[in-house]
C-alpha positions as CSV (number, residue, x, y, z in Angstrom):
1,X,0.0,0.0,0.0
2,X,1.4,3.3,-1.0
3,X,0.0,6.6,1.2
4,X,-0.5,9.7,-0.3
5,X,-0.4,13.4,0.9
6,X,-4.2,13.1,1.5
7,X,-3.9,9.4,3.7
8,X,-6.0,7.8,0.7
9,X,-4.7,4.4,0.3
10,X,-3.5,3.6,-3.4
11,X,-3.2,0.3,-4.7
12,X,0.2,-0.8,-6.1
13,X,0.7,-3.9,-7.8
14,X,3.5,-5.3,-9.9
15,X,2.6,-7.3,-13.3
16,X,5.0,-9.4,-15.1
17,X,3.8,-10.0,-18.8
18,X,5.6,-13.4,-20.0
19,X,6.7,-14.5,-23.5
20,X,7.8,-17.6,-23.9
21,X,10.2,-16.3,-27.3
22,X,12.5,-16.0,-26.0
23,X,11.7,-17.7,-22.7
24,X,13.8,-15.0,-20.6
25,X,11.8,-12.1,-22.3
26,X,9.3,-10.2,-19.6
27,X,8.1,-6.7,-19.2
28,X,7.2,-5.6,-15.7
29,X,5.4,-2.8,-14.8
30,X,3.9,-1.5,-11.5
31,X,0.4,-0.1,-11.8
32,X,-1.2,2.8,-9.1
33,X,-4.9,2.7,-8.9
34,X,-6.1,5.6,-7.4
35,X,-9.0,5.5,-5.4
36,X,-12.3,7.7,-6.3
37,X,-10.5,8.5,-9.8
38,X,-10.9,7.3,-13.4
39,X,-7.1,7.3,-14.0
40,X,-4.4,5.0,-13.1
41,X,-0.6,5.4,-13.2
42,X,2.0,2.9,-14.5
43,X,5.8,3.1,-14.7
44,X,8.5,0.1,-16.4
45,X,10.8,-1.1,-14.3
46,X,13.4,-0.1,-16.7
47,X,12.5,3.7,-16.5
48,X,10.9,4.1,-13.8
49,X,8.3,7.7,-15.4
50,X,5.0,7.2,-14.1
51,X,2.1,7.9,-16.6
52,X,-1.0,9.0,-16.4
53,X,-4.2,6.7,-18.5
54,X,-7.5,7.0,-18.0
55,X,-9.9,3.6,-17.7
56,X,-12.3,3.6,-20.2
57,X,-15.5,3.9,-19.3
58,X,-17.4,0.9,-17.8
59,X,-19.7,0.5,-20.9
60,X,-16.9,-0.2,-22.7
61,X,-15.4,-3.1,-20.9
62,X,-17.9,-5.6,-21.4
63,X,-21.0,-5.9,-24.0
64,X,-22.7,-8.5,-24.1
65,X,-23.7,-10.3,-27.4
66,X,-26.4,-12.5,-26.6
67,X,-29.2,-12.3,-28.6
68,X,-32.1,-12.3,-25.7
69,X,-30.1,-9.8,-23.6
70,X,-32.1,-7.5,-21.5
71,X,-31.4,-3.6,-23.0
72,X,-32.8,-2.3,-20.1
73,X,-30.5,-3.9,-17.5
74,X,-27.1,-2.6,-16.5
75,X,-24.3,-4.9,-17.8
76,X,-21.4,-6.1,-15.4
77,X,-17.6,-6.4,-16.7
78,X,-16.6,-9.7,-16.2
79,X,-14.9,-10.8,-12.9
80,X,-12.0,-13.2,-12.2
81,X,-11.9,-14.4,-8.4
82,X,-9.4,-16.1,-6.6
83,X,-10.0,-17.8,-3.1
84,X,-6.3,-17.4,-2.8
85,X,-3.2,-17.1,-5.3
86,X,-2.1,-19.7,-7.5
87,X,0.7,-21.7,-6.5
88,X,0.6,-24.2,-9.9
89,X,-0.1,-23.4,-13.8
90,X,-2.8,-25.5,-13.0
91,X,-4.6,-23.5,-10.8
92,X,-4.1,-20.4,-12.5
93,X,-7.6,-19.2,-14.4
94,X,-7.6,-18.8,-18.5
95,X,-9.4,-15.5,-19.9
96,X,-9.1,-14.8,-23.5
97,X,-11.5,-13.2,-26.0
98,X,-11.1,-15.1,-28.7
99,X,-7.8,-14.4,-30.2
100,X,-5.4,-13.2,-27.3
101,X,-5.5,-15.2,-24.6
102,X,-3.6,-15.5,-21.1
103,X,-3.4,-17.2,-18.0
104,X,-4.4,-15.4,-14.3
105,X,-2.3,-15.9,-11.5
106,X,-4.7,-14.3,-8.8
107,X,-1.2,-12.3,-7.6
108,X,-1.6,-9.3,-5.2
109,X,1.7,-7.6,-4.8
110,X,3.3,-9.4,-8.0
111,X,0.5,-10.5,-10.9
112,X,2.0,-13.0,-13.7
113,X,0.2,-12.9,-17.1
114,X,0.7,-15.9,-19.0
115,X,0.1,-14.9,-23.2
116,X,0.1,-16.7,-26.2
117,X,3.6,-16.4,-27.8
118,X,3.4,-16.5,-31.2
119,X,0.6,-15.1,-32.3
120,X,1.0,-11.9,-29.5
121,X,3.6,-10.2,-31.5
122,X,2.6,-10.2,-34.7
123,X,0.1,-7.5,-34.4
124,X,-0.6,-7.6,-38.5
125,X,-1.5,-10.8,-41.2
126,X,2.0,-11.0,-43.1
127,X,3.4,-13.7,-45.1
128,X,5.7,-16.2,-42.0
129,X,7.2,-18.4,-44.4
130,X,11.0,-18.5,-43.6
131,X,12.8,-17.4,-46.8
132,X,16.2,-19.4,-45.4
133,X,14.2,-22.5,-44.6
134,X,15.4,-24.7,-48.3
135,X,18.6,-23.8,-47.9
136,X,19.0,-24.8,-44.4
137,X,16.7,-27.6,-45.8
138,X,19.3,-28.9,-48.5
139,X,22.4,-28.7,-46.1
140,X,20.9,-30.7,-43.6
141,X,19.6,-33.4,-46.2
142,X,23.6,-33.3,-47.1
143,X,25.0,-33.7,-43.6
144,X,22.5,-36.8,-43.0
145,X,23.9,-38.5,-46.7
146,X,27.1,-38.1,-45.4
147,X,26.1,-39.9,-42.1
148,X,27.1,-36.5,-40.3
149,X,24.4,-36.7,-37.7
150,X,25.7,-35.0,-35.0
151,X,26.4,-32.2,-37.3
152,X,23.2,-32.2,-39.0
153,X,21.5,-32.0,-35.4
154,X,23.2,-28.9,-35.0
155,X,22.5,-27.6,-38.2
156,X,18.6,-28.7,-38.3
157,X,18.3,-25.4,-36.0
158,X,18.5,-23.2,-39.3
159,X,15.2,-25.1,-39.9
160,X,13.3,-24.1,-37.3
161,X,13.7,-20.5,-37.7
162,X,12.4,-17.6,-36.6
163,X,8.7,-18.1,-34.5
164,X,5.7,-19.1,-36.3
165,X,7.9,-19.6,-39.8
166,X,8.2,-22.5,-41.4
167,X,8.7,-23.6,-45.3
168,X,9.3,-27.0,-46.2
169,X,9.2,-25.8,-50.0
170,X,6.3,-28.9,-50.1
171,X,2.9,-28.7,-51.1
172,X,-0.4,-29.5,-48.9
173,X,-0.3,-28.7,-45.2
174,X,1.7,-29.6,-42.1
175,X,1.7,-29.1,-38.1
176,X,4.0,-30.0,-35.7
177,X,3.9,-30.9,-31.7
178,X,2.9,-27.8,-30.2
179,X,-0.4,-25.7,-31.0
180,X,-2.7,-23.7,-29.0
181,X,-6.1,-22.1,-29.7
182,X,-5.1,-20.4,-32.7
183,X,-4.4,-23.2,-34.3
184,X,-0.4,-22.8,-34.5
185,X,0.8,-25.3,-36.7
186,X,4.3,-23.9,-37.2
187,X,7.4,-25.4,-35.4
188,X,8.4,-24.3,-31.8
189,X,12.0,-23.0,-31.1
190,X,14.0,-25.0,-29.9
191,X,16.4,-28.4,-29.9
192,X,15.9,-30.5,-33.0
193,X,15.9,-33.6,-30.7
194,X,12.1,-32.6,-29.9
195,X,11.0,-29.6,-31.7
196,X,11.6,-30.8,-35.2
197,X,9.0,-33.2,-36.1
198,X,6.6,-32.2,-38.7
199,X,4.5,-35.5,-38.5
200,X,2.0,-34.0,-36.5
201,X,-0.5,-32.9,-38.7
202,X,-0.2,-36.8,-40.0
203,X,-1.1,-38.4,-36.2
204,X,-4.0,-35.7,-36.2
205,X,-5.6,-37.1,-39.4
206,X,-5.8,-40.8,-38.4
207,X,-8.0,-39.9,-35.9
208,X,-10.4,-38.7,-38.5
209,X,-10.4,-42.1,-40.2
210,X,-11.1,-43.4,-36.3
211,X,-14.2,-41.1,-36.5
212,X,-15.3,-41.9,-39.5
213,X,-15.0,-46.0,-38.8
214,X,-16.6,-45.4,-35.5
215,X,-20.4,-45.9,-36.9
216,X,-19.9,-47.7,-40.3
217,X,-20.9,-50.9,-38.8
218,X,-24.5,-49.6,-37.5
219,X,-27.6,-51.5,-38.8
220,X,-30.1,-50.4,-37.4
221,X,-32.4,-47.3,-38.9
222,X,-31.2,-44.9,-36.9
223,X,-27.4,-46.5,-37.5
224,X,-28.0,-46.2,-41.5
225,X,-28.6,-42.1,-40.7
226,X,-25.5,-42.0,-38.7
227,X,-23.4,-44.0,-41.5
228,X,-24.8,-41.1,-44.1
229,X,-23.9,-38.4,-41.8
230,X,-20.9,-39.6,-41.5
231,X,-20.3,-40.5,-45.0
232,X,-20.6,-36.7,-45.7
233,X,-18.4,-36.1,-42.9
234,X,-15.8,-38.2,-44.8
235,X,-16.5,-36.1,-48.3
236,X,-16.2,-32.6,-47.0
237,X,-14.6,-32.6,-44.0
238,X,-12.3,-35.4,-43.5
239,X,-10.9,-36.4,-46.7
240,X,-10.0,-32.7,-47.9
241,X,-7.4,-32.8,-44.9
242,X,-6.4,-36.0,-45.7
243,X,-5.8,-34.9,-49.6
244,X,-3.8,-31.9,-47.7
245,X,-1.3,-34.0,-45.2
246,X,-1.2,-36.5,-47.9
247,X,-0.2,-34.3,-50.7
248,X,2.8,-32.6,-47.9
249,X,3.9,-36.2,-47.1
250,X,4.3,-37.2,-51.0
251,X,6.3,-33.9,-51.2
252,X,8.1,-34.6,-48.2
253,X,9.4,-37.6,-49.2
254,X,12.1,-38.0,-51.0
255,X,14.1,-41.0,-52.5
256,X,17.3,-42.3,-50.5
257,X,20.7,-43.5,-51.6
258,X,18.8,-47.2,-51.8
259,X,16.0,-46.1,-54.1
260,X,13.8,-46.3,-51.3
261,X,11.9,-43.6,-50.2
262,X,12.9,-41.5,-47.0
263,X,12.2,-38.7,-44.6
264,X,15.0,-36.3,-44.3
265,X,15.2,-35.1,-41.8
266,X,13.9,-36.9,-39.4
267,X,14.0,-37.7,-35.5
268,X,12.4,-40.1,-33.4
269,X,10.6,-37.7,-30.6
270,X,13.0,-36.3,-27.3
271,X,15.2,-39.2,-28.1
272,X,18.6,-39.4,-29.2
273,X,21.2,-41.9,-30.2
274,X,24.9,-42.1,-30.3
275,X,26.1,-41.4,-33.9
276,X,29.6,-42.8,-35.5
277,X,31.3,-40.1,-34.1
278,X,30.9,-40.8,-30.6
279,X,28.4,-37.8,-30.1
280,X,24.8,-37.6,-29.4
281,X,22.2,-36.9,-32.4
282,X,18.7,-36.7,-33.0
283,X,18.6,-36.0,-36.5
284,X,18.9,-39.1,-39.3
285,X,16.6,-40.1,-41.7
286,X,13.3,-42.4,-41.5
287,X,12.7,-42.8,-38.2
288,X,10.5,-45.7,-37.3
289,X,8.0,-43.6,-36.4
290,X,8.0,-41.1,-39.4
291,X,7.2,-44.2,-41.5
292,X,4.9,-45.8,-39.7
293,X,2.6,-42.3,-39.3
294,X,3.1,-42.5,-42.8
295,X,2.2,-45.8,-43.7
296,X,-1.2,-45.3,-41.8
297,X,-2.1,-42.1,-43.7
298,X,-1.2,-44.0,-47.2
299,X,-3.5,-46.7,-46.2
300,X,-6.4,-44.2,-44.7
301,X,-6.4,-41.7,-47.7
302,X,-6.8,-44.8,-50.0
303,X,-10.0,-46.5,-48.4
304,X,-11.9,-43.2,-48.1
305,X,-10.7,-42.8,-51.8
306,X,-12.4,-45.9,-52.8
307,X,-15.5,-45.2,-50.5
308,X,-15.4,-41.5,-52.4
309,X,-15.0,-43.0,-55.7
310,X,-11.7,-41.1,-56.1
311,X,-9.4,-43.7,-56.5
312,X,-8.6,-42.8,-60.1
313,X,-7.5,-39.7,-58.4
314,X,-3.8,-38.7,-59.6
315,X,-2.4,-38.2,-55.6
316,X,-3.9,-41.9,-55.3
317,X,-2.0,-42.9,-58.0
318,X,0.9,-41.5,-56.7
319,X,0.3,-42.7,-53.2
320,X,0.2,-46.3,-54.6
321,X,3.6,-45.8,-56.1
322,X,5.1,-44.7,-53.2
323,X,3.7,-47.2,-51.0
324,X,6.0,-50.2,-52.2
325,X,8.9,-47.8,-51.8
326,X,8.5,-47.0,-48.2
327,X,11.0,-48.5,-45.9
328,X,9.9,-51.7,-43.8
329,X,10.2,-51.6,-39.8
330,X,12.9,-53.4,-38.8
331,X,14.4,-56.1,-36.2
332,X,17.2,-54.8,-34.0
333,X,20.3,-56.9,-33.1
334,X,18.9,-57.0,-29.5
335,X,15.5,-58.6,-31.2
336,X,13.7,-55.0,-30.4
337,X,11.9,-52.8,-32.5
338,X,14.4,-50.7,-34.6
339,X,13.9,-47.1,-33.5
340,X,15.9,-45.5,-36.7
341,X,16.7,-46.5,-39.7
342,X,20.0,-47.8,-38.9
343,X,20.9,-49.7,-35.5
344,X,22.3,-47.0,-33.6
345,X,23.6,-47.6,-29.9
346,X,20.9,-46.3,-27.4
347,X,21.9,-44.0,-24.4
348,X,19.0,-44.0,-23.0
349,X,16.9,-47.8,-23.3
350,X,14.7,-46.6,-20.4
351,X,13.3,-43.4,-22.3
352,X,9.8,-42.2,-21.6
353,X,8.9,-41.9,-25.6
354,X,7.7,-45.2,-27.3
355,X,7.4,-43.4,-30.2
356,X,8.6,-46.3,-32.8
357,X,6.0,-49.0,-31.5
358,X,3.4,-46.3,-33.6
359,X,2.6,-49.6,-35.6
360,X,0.7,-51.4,-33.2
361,X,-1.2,-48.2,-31.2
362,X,-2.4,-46.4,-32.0
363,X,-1.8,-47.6,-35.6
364,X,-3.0,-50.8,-37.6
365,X,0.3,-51.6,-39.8
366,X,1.4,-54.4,-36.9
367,X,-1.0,-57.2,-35.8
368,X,-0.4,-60.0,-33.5
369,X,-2.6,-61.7,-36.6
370,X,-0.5,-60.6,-39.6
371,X,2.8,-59.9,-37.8
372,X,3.1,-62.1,-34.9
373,X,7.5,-61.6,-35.7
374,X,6.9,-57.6,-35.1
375,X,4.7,-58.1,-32.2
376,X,7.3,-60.4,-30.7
377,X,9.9,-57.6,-30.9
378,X,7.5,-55.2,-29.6
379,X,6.9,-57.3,-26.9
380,X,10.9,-57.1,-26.2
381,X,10.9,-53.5,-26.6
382,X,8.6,-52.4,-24.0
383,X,10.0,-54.7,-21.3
384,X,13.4,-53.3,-22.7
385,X,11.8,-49.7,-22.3
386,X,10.8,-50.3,-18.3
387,X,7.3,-49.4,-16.5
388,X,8.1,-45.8,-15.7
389,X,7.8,-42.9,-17.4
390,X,5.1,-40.1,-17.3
391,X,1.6,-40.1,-17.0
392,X,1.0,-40.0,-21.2
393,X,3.9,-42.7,-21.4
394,X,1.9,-44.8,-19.0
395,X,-0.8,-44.7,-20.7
396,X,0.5,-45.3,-24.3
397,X,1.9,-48.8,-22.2
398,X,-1.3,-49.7,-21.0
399,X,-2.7,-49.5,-24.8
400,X,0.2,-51.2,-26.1
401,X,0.0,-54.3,-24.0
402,X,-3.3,-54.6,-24.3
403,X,-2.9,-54.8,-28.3
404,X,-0.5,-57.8,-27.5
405,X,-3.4,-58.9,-25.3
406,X,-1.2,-59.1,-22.5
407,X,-4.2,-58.2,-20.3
408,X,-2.2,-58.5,-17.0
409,X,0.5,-56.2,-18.0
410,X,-2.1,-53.5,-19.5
411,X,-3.8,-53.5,-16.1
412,X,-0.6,-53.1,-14.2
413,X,0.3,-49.9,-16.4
414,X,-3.2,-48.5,-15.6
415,X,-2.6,-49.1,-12.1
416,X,0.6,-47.2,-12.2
417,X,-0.9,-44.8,-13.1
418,X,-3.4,-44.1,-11.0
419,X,-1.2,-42.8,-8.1
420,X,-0.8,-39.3,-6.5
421,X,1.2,-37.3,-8.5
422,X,3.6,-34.5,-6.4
423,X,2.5,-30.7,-7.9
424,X,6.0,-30.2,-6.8
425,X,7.4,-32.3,-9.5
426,X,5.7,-31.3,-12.1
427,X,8.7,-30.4,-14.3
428,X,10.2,-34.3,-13.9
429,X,7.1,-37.0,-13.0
430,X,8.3,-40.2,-14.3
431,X,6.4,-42.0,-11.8
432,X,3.6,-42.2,-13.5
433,X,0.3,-40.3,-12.2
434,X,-1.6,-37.4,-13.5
435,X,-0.3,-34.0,-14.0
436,X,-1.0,-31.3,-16.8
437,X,-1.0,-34.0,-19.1
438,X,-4.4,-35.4,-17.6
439,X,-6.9,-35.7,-20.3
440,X,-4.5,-37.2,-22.7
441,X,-3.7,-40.0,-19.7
442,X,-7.4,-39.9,-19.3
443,X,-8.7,-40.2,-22.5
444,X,-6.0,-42.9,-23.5
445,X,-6.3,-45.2,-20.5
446,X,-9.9,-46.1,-21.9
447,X,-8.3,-47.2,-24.7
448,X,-6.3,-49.9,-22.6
449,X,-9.2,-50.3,-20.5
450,X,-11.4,-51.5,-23.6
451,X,-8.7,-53.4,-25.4
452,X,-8.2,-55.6,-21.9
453,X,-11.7,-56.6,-22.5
């Protein structure tokens, strides 16, 4: 509290605006409210001038929109309350309006504002394509022929850019790991080992084959209305995003020193191996993971061709060809599922990320039916891989074992994870449990759940 000649209390608080590019950069500012008044000061920290604003007036800080909305009555602003400060990001409250958004801390003395990153300093439309991006492209692609890998890890950086630009020099549409309400698809600064990954977008429209396969089985009446609805979900929704990612992935592509076709770059998600030169690497070429992503949109894109009566489409045509030239998944020495394209030496064989066992779950390409060897050396790679691991691991586990119908082992995963996770260890929790990731953990132990059954 700060007194002033008259002995009228003002307010002082202290906000810290966050931005997580680059993660150190903040702006604080303290901000006066002075009682009985329609002004407010603020000063920087950096120069410490107060200035003078005025609020605007109450009518202008909330309107409301809905249509049966009483003109007569008085609107309110909008209140946030706290029964006390948040001590966790998961406590704090979200208020946006629809295109910046941030996260309330409830702070007294010393308010944080969590915004959106990205999209906050843009201020304009504008063409975010990264001009340097094929270049950086084409020396990477070099340093991976020359089995450089460490290098090329190093180098991938070039690809990522500056925020929210990306160019692949492909055609159709990509995301990557990270996105928010705005729909980011672009990548997110930082180490290739987990921020380069452009096989998002990929994952994402499997699950709109999932949605579509969900009712096609229905007999009844009703069922035959669903199946239609869901046939013209299929034609306009689903299958234009599945002509997009497929038409990127054809692009993407590109053929290897074998005549095979590879991805290039490519890692295998926050995990890295040991390359020839003794050093740690992330970034090779056809990951297990990368292929078997693709290999499930190849095989989704054609079947709702067929249903569509678009298989004499030309990108079906040249998703066939490229089919037979995609890499098969491999056997490791150890008898494990091969997690890159060549056998490298594993530093870490206890590693959260399951990442190359995408074949079995929550893909279709491996079968304890059709590829009883695979499913052996899945089998071998999850007990190689360990129990622990975070919540989502955990949960991928549970679904995986369950595929090998190894119901004992799928329930011992969901019991793992039902245990009291510590707030405090938010940043590490490999002990399986709940955190921030919960609806993912949620949503993907049913899957284990069912398959036990």
């Amino acid at each position: 509290m700060v007194m002033n000649g008259d002995k009228l209390p003002l307010v002082q608080t202290t906000i810290t605006l966050l931005c997580s590019v680059p993660l150190t950069q903040s702006l604080s500012l303290s901000i006066l409210f002075l009682p009985n008044s329609s002004h407010y000061l603020f000063s920087t920290m950096e120069d410490g001038e107060w200035i003078m604003v005025q609020c605007p007036p109450q009518k202008d800080l909330w309107n409301p929109s809905l249509a049966n909305a009483d003109d007569d009555e008085p609107s309110m602003p909008l209140k946030v309350t706290f029964s006390r400060s948040a001590k966790y990001w998961t406590d704090a409250i979200p208020i946006g309006n629809g295109r910046l958004g941030a996260m309330i801390w409830g702070g007294i003395q010393s308010e944080v504002l969590q915004l959106n990153e990205d999209t906050l300093w843009t201020g304009i439309p504008g063409n975010y394509t990264d001009k340097n991006a094929p270049e950086a492209l084409a020396e990477v692609r070099k340093l991976v022929d020359d089995r450089k890998y460490s290098e090329a890890t190093t180098a991938a950086l070039k690809l990522l850019g500056p925020p929210g630009e990306v160019n692949y020099d492909a055609n159709g549409w990509v995301a990557h790991h990270v996105s928010d309400l705005w729909a980011k698809t672009s990548t997110y600064r930082g180490p290739a080992v987990w921020a380069l990954w452009p096989m998002g977008g990929a994952w994402l429209c499997t699950h709109l084959w999932e949605h579509y396969t969900y009712t096609t089985d229905k007999e009844t009446a009703c069922g035959r209305n669903i199946v239609e609805g869901r046939k013209e979900f299929l034609k306009n929704k689903a299958y234009p995003l599945l002509e997009g990612c497929t038409s990127f992935l054809l692009d993407w592509l590109i053929e290897g020193p074998g005549g095979l076709l590879e991805t290039n770059p490519s890692t295998s998600p926050e995990h890295m191996f040991i390359a020839s030169d003794q050093k740690r690497a992330s970034v090779s070429y056809s990951s297990t993971m990368d292929i078997s992503i693709i290999k499930e949109v190849f095989s989704i894109v054609i079947s709702a061709a067929e249903i569509l009566g678009r298989q004499d489409d030309a990108i079906i045509k040249r998703v066939f060809e490229s089919q037979s030239k995609l890499p098969p998944i491999k056997i490791a020495r150890d008898g494990s599922i091969m997690e890159w394209a060549e056998d490298f030496q594993d530093p870490d064989v206890h590693h959260w990320h399951v990442s190359h066992l995408f074949g079995l779950f929550p893909g279709h390409t491996i079968n304890i039916e059709k590829t009883p060897n695979l499913c052996k050396a899945v089998n071998y790679s999850l007990i190689k891989r360990g129990d622990e691991g975070p919540g989502w691991s955990t949960t991928w586990k549970a679904a995986l074992w369950a595929r090998l119908h190894n119901s004992e082992h799928a329930y011992r995963m969901i019991k793992h994870l039902v245990v009291l996770a510590d707030p405090e260890q938010e940043a590490v929790g490999f002990e399986g449990g709940l955190h921030s990731h919960g609806i993912e953990c949620a949503l993907g132990t049913v899957q284990g759940i069912l398959f036990k059954h």
